[in-house]
C-alpha positions in Angstrom: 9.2 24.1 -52.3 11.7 24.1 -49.2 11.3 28.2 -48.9 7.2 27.3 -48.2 8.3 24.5 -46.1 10.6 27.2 -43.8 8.2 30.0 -43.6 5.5 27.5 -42.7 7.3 26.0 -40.0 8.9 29.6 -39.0 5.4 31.2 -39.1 2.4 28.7 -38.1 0.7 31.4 -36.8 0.6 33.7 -40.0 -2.9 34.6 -40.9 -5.1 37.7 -41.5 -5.0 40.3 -38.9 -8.1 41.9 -39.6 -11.0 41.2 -37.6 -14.6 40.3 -39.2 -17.2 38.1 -38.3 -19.6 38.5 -41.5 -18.0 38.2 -45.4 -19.7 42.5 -44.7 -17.4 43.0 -42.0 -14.7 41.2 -43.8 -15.3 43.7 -47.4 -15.3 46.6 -45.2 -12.1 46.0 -43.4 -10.2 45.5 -46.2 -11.3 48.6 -47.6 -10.6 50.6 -44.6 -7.2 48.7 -44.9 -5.7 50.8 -47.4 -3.0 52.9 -46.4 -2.9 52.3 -42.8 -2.4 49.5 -40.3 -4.8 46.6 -39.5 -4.4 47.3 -35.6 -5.9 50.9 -36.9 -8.7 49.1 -38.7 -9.5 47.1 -35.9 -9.6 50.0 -33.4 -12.2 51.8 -35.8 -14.1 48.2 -36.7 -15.3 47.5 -33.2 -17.7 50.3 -32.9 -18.0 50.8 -36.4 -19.7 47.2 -36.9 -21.8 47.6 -33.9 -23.3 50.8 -35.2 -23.5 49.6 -39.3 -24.7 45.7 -39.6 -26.3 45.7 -43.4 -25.1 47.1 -46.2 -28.7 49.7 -46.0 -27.1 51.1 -42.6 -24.0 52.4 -44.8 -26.4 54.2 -46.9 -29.0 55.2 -44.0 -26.8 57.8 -42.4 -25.2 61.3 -44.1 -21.9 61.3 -45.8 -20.1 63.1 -42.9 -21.9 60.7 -40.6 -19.9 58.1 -42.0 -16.9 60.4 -42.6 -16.1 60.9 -39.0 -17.2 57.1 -38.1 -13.9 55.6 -40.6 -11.8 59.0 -40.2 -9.1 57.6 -37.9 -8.3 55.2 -41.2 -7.3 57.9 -43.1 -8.5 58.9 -46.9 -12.0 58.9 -45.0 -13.3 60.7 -47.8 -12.7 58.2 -50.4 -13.1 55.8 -48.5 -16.6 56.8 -47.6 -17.4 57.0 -51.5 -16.2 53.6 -52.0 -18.2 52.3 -49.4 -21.6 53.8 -50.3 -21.1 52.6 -53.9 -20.2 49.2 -53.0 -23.4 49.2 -50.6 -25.6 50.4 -52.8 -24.2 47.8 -55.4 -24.8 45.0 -53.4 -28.4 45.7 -52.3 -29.0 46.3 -56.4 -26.8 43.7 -57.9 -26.4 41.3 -55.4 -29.1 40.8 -53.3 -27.3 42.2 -50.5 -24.5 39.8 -50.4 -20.8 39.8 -50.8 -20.0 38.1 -53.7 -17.1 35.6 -54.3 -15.5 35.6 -57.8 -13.0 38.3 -58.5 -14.4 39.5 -61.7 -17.8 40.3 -59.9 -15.5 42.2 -56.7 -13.8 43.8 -58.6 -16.6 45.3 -60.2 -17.5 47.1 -57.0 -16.6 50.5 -56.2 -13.2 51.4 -54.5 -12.2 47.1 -54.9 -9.1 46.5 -56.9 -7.7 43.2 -57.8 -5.3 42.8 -54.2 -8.7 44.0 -52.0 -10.7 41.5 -54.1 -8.5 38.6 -53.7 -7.7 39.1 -49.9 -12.0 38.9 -50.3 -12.2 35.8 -52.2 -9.4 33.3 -50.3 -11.1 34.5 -46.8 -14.0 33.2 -47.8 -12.9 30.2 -48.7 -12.1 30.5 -52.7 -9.1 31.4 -53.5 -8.9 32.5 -57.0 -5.2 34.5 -56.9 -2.2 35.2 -54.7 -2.3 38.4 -52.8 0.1 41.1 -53.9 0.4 43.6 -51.5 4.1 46.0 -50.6 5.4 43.0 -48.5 4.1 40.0 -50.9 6.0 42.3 -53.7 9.0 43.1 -51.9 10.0 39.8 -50.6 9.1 38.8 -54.1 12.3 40.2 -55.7 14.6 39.8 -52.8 13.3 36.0 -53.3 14.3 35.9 -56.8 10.6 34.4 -57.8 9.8 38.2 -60.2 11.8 40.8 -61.7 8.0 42.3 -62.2 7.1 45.5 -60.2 3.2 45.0 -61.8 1.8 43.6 -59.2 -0.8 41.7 -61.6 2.3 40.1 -63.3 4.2 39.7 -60.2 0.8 37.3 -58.5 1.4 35.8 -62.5 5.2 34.7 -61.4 3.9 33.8 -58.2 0.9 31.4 -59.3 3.5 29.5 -61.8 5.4 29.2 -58.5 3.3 28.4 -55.7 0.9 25.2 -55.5 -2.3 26.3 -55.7 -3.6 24.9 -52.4 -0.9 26.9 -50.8 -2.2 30.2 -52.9 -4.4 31.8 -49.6 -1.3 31.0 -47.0 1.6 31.8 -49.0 1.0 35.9 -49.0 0.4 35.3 -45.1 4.0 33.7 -45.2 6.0 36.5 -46.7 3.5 39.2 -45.1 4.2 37.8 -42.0 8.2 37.3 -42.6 8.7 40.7 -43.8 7.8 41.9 -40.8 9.6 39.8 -38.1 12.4 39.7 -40.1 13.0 40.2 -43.5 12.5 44.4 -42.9 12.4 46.3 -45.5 15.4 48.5 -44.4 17.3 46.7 -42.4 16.8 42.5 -43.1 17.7 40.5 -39.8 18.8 38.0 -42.9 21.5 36.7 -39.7 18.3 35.3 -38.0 16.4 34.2 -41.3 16.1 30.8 -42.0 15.8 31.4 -45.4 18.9 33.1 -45.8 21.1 30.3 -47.7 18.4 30.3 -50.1 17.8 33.9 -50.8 19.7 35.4 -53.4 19.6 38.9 -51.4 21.0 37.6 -48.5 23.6 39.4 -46.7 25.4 36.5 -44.6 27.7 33.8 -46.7 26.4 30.1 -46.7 27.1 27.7 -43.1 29.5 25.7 -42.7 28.4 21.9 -42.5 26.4 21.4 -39.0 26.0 25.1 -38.4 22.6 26.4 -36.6 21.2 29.9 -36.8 20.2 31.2 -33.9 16.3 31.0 -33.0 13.9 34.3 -32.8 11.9 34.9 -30.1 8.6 35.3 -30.9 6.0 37.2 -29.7 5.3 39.9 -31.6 2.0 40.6 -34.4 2.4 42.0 -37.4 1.0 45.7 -37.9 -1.4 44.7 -40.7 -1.7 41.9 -43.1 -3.2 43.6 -45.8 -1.5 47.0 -46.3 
């Protein structure tokens, strides 16, 4: 697949932003994800994991406790429900632990399909392709969906993609429609996907032609929203 090939060459360093160091940690920053960016999750995570280590310390302090702790990540209030169900879930049904199959994820509170796969390939079992705004968009500029489900678009995507490549490949686009392929205005002069894409907005190279090459350097504002 010579698009994979590209953005794995043009992006080596693509991976989750998010920053865990327990498959806890991990659940709970993906939650807080929604709807904001992951350098705002990460801002809120490093006290908030010093202060809440088991999922009995999310249930051990008042609502508004917890509130204020995850407010800065907006929808706090939901946010806070979903995270005391899920706790109290996992201490009831799961001995305390984060699960790892999708249908059992996604049976916890406030943990769709996208949350629960971002879950699952982190911790080493990929089960799906992530579909989240960026994995969608560059999607259809791509040509691989005419789907805007994002169930039937990760369907397109997993007839597509080799499977080993399933927990990288969201990463890639993620990653790409950041640097380059923005959403409003596509840098599609500096993309080195561009005589591939169908959306492109530059004519195909003459023979022996180079692109010019990006300076990197910059981090994507969140992987997972």
């Amino acid at each position: 697949m010579p698009i994979l090939q590209r953005l794995t060459a043009e992006h080596p360093d693509a991976t989750i932003a998010l920053r865990f160091r327990s498959p806890l940690e991990l659940l709970v920053s993906v939650m807080l994800s929604a709807q904001t960016t992951d350098v705002n999750v990460n801002r809120v995570t490093q006290t908030l994991f010093r202060k809440y280590r088991r999922p009995e310390d999310y249930l051990a302090v008042p609502v508004e406790e917890l509130e204020n702790d995850i407010r800065p990540t907006g929808f706090f209030r939901q946010k806070t429900k979903s995270i005391r169900g899920t706790m109290k879930m996992l201490i009831e049904d799961f001995g305390g632990e984060v699960p790892r199959t999708l249908d059992e994820l996604t049976r916890l509170p406030g943990v769709a399909r996208k949350t629960a796969n971002v879950v699952a390939s982190e911790l080493g079992d990929t089960q799906g392709v992530v579909v989240d705004t960026h994995v969608r968009r560059l999607s259809q500029r791509l040509g691989f969906t005419r789907q805007d489900d994002p169930v039937k678009i990760e369907r397109d995507l997993q007839r597509l993609v080799p499977r080993e490549y399933w927990r990288v490949f969201p990463h890639l686009l993620i990653w790409h429609g950041r640097r380059v392929c923005i959403a409003r205005s596509p840098r599609c002069e500096e993309c080195v996907l561009s005589d591939l894409c169908p959306s492109s907005r530059v004519g195909p190279e003459p023979p022996g032609a180079r692109r010019p090459r990006r300076t990197r350097g910059r981090s994507p504002r969140s992987p997972a929203g």
